[in-house]
Structures are given as C-alpha cells and as structure tokens.
C-alpha positions in Angstrom: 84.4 1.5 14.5 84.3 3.9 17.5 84.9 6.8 15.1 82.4 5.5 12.7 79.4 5.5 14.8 80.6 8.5 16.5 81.1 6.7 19.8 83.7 7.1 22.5 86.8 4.9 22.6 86.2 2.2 25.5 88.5 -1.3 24.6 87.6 -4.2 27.4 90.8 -4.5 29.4 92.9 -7.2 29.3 91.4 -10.2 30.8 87.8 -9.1 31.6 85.4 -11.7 30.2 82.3 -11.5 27.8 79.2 -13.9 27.8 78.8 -16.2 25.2 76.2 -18.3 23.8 78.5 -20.8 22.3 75.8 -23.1 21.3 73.9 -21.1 19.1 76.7 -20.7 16.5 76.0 -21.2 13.6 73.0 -19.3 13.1 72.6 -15.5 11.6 73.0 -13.1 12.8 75.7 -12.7 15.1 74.2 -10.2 17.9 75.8 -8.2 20.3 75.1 -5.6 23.5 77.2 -4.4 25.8 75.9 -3.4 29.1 78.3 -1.5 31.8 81.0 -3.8 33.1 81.0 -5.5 36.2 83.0 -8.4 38.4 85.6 -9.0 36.0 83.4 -8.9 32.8 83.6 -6.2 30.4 79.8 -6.2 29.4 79.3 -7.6 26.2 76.9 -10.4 25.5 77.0 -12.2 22.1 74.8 -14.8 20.6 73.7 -16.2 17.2 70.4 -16.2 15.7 66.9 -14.4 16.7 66.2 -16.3 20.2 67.1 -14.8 23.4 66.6 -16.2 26.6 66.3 -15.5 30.0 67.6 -18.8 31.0 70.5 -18.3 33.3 72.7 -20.8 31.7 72.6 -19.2 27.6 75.7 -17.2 28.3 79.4 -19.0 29.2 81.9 -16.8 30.4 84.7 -16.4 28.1 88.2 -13.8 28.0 88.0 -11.7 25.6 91.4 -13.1 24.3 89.9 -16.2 23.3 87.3 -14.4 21.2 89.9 -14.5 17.8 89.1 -18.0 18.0 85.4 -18.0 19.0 83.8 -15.0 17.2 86.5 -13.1 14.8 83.9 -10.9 13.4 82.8 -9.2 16.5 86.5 -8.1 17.4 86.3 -4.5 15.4 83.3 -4.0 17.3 85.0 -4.5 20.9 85.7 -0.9 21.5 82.0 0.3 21.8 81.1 1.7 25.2 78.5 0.5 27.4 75.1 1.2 25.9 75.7 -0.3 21.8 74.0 -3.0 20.4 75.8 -4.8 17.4 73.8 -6.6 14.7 76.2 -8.6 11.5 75.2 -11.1 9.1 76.2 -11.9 5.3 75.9 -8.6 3.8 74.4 -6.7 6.7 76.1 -5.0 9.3 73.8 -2.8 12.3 75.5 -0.9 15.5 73.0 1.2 17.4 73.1 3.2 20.8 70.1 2.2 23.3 70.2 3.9 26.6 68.4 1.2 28.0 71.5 -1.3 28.4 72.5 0.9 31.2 69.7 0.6 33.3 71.3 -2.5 35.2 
C-alpha cells in the first residue's frame, strides 16, 4: 500500500497499541488516521461509521497483534506513516495524506 500511495514504509512495531472503537462495528465505513506515535501506541485510531467523538472513552487500547481478529481489513493499511487517513467500505476504498494529523 505504501508504494501505492507513494508513501514511506513505517510498520507499527511489535507491541505498540492502536485505539479502537470496538463498539461501533458494524457500521460502514471502516475509518482510519494515524497520528505520530506516542507512549506505547503506534498512532492509529480506527472506528466504524460517520460519528466521531470527542468523548474520552470512544477509543480502547488494543495491540496491534490482536487487530487479525478485530479489524482484518485495515491490516494492508498498517504501514502508512503518521499523517494518512484511511477510508474502506463495500466497494470503496480512500487513503489520503493530511498534514494536519501531525499537529499533536
């Protein structure tokens, strides 16, 4: 995917955790940023559907091993670097740069 979207090769190591909103599976589509890494988590955020919130609690830490279980279809996608959003549906797949992830 890396080479696809013309973006550097940056895997999440081995044990860093993502944020997950567990509870809105189920609904399309699967979204996904990844903002720069930071006390053991490797950036990404995902989370089903068009709702995002603010409320502290919408993300649950999870290792990125566990992820083949949780959220298959975002795995080709891990390798993005800091700063790519990821947008896949049914028949619709987005993955976009925005600058603005990295303002932390």
């Amino acid at each position: 995917m890396c080479k696809r979207f013309g973006a550097a090769y940056e895997p999440p190591t081995a044990g860093c955790k993502v944020g997950i909103a567990l509870q809105t599976r189920g609904h399309q589509p699967l979204n996904a940023v990844r903002r720069p890494a930071e006390r053991g988590a490797c950036g990404w955020f995902l989370w089903w559907g068009d709702t995002l919130t603010e409320n502290p609690d919408f993300f649950q830490p999870l290792h990125v091993e566990h992820l083949n279980e949780r959220c298959p279809e975002i795995i080709r996608y891990l390798a993005l670097p800091p700063g790519w959003r990821v947008q896949v549906a049914p028949g619709h797949e987005d993955a976009w740069y925005d600058a603005k992830l990295l303002d932390v």
